[in-house]
N, C-alpha and C positions, 0 to 999 in steps of 0.2 A: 470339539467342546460340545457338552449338551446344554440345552438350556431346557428349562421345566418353569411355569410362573404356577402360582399358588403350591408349591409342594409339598408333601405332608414330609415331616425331619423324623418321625418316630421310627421309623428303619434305621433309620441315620443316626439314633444315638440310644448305647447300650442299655441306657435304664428303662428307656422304651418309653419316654413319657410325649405324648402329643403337641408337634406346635408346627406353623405352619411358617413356610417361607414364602415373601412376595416373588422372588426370584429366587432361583436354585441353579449354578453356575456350575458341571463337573467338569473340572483341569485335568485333562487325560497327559498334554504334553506344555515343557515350556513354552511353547510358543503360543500352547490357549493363553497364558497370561498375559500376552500382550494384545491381546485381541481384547481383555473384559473391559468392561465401565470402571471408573477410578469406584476405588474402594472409598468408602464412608463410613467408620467409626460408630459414629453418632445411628447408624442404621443397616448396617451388614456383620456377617461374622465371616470367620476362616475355619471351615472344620474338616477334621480328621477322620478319621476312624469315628469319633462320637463315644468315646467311651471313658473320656473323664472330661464332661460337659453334663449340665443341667439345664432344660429350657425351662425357667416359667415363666415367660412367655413366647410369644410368636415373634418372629421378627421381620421386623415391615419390610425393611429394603433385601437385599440378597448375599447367598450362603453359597461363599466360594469353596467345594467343596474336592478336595486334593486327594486325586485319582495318578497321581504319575508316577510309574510303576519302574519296573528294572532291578535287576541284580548280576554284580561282575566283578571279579577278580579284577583290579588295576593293575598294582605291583606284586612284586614277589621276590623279596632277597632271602637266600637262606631260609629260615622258619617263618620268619615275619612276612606275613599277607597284607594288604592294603585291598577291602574293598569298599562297593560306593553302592548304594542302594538310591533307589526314587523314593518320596517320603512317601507316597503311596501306599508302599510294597506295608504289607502285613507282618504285623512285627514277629509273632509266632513263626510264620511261614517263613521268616526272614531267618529265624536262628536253625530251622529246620534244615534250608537250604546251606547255610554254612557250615552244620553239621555234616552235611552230604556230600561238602567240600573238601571234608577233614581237618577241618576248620575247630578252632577252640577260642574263647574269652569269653561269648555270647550263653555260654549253659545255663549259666545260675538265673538269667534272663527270661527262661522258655515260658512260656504259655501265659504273660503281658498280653492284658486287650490292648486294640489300639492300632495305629498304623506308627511305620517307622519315623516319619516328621515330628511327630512325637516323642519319641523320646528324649530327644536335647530338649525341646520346650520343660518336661519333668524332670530331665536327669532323671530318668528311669532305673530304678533299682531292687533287688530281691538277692534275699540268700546270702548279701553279703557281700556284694558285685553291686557297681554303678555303673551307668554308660561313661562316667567321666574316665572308668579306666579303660576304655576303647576308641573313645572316639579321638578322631582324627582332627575332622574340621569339616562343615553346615554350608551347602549354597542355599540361597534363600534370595526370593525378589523384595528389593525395597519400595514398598506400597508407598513411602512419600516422597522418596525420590525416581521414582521409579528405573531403576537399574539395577543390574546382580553386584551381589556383595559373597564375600565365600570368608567366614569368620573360622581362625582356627580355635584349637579347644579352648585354649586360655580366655578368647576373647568373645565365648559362648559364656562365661562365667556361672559355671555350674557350682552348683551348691546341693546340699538335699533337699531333694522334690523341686529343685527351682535353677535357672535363669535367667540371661537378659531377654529371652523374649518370652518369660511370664511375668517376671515382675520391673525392670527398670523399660522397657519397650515392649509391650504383650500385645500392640495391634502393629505393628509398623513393619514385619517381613512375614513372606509367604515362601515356606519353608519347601525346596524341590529337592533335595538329595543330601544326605550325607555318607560320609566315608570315616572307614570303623578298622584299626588297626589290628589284626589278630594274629593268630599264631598256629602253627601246626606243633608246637610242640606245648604238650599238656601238662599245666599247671594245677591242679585240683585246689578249687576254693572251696573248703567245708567248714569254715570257723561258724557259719550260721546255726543257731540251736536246731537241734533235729535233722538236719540234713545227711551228718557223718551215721546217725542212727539209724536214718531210714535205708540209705545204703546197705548195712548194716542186716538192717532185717530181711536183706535180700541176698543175705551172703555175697556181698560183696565188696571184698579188703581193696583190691587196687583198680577204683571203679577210672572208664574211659569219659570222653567228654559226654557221650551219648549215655552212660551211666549216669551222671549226673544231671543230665538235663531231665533224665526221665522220672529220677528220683523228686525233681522239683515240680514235672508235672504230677506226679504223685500226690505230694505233700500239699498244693495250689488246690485241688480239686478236693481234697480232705474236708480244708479248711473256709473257701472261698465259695459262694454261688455260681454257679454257669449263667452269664449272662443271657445265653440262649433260650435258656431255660426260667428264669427268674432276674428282670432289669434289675441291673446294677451298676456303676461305675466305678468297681473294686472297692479300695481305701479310701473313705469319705472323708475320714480325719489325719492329718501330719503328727506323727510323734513328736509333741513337742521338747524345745530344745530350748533348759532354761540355765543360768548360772549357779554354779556348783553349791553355794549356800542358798538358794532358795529349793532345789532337790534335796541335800542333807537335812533343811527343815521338814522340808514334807515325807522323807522318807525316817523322820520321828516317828511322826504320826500313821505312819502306813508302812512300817518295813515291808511289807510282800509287795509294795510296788515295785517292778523291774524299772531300772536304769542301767543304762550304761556311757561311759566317759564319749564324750563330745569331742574333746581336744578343747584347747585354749581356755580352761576351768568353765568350762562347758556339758552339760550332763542330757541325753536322750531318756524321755518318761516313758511308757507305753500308755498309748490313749484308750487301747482295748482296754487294759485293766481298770482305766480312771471310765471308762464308761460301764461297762461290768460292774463294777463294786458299784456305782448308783443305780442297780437296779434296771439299766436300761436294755439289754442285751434279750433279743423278742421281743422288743415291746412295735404293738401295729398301731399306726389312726390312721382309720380308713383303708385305702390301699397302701398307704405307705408305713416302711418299716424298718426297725433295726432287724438284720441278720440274728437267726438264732445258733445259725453256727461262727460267724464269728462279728464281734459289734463293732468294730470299725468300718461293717458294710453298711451302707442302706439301699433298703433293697422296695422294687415297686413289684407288691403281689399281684398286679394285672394292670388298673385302671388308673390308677394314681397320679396327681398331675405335678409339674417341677413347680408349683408353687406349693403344694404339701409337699412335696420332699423337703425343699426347701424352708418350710414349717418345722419339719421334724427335725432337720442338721440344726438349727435354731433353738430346739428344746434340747437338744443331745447338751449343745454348748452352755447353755445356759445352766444347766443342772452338773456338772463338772465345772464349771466356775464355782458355782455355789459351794462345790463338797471340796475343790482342791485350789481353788484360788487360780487355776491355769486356764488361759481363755485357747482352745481348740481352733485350729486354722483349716478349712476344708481344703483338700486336694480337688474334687475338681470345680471346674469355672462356673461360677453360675450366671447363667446368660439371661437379665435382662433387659427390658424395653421400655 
């Protein structure tokens, strides 16, 4: 385990925005967990990858930050694979390597910032594909009782963009590995708009898994800033999900809003378009910004600190209330103190 006091987090998380940690903890293996200081809520974080988090502020006490790495085939019947990754591992590099495997389910997945612990926290999903239809089942250490727990899928309760450890318990485990059911025999998911097109414009009728992951890096980099390049934490805003007569009203008044069925008289809005049509799409204060390629990002043009970002998700919301009556849920966390 390393330890670091006063350490700068701007490395440490995609939007690039500056905050300092009193303590910096990195968990290279289980066993660094049982070595830390009890975790504090009220004054520590658990971070990831750093790329759907917002600091604005510093955080006083320490930033246990999840380094535990590994990737392995466990089981193997027939076509169906069972492997288990460290939540460490890099979620990109992670679908890379099971690519490399001959490995399918993870395509539609490819080029997610982020480390793999992460993705059960979001039910992570793109192109039409969730992690809910891979995952297996989450070992994770319990920060209040302290001992492992290993929750299978059902009892991760995933939903879109969310759950039990972002919204019904979002500090209480420290998430070391999960195990991700796939396949060697290839199922092509292309019901996502543009996806079967892009293919497509590459002549390509009966694409492999490696086809389609590369078409989704394709299409990711079209539309999306390179964090490396320009801070950002992807998808600022959830496409929100409201009941079938409050959509049919508002798509009176706005037929070119897309929607699409929820399930259980349930309707998905696009928030790009609800932020778009107010005007918001490029707009900058200061260093901070909406994306002008696409306006569900917000993006830091250099210096910009997580209390202006955090200003601006705040005006984005506030002005899409005002024009559609739907109040905007940010995807990622904003951390502060």
């Amino acid at each position: 385990m390393k330890v670091r006091q006063n350490a700068s987090l701007k490395p440490l998380n995609t939007m690039g925005v500056e905050a300092r940690a009193g303590l910096l903890l990195t968990i290279e293996t289980e066993e660094d967990l049982l070595a830390c200081p009890g975790y504090n809520p009220a004054r520590d974080v658990l971070l990831g990858g750093g790329s759907n988090v917002v600091f604005v502020t510093d955080v006083p006490g320490t930033v246990f930050l999840n380094r535990i790495h590994g990737a392995a085939i466990i089981e193997e019947h027939d076509d169906r694979v069972l492997i288990e990754a460290g939540a460490g591992e890099n979620w990109h590099e992670l679908v890379r390597w099971s690519l490399d495997q001959g490995l399918c389910g993870l395509e539609n997945l490819s080029l997610i910032p982020g480390l793999a612990g992460a993705a059960p926290v979001q039910n992570i999903g793109a192109y039409g594909v969730e992690l809910s239809s891979v995952l297996d089942c989450v070992t994770a250490w319990d920060l209040h009782q302290g001992r492992w727990t290993v929750f299978n899928a059902a009892e991760c309760a995933l939903s879109y963009r969310d759950s039990r450890f972002k919204s019904s318990e979002p500090i209480r485990y420290f998430i070391t590995s999960l195990r991700l059911r796939l396949s060697r025999r290839f199922t092509p998911q292309l019901s996502y708009t543009g996806l079967e097109q892009e293919l497509a414009a590459s002549g390509i009728s009966r694409p492999t898994a490696r086809d389609v992951s590369e078409a989704v890096i394709r299409l990711r980099q079209s539309k999306l800033p390179d964090p490396s390049r320009l801070g950002n934490a992807g998808s600022f805003f959830k496409n929100p999900v409201v009941e079938q007569p409050q959509a049919d009203a508002l798509l009176l008044r706005h037929p070119n809003l897309p929607a699409w069925p929820a399930g259980d008289g349930l309707c998905k809005l696009s928030a790009a378009w609800m932020i778009e049509s107010c005007g918001l799409k490029g707009l900058r204060e200061g260093d901070a910004g909406v994306s002008d390629q696409h306006s569900l990002v917000l993006v830091n043009h250099g210096n910009a600190s997580g209390e202006e970002i955090a200003n601006l998700a705040s005006k984005v919301q506030y002005t899409v209330l005002d024009a559609f009556g739907i109040q905007l849920e940010p995807e990622p966390v904003l951390i502060k103190f």
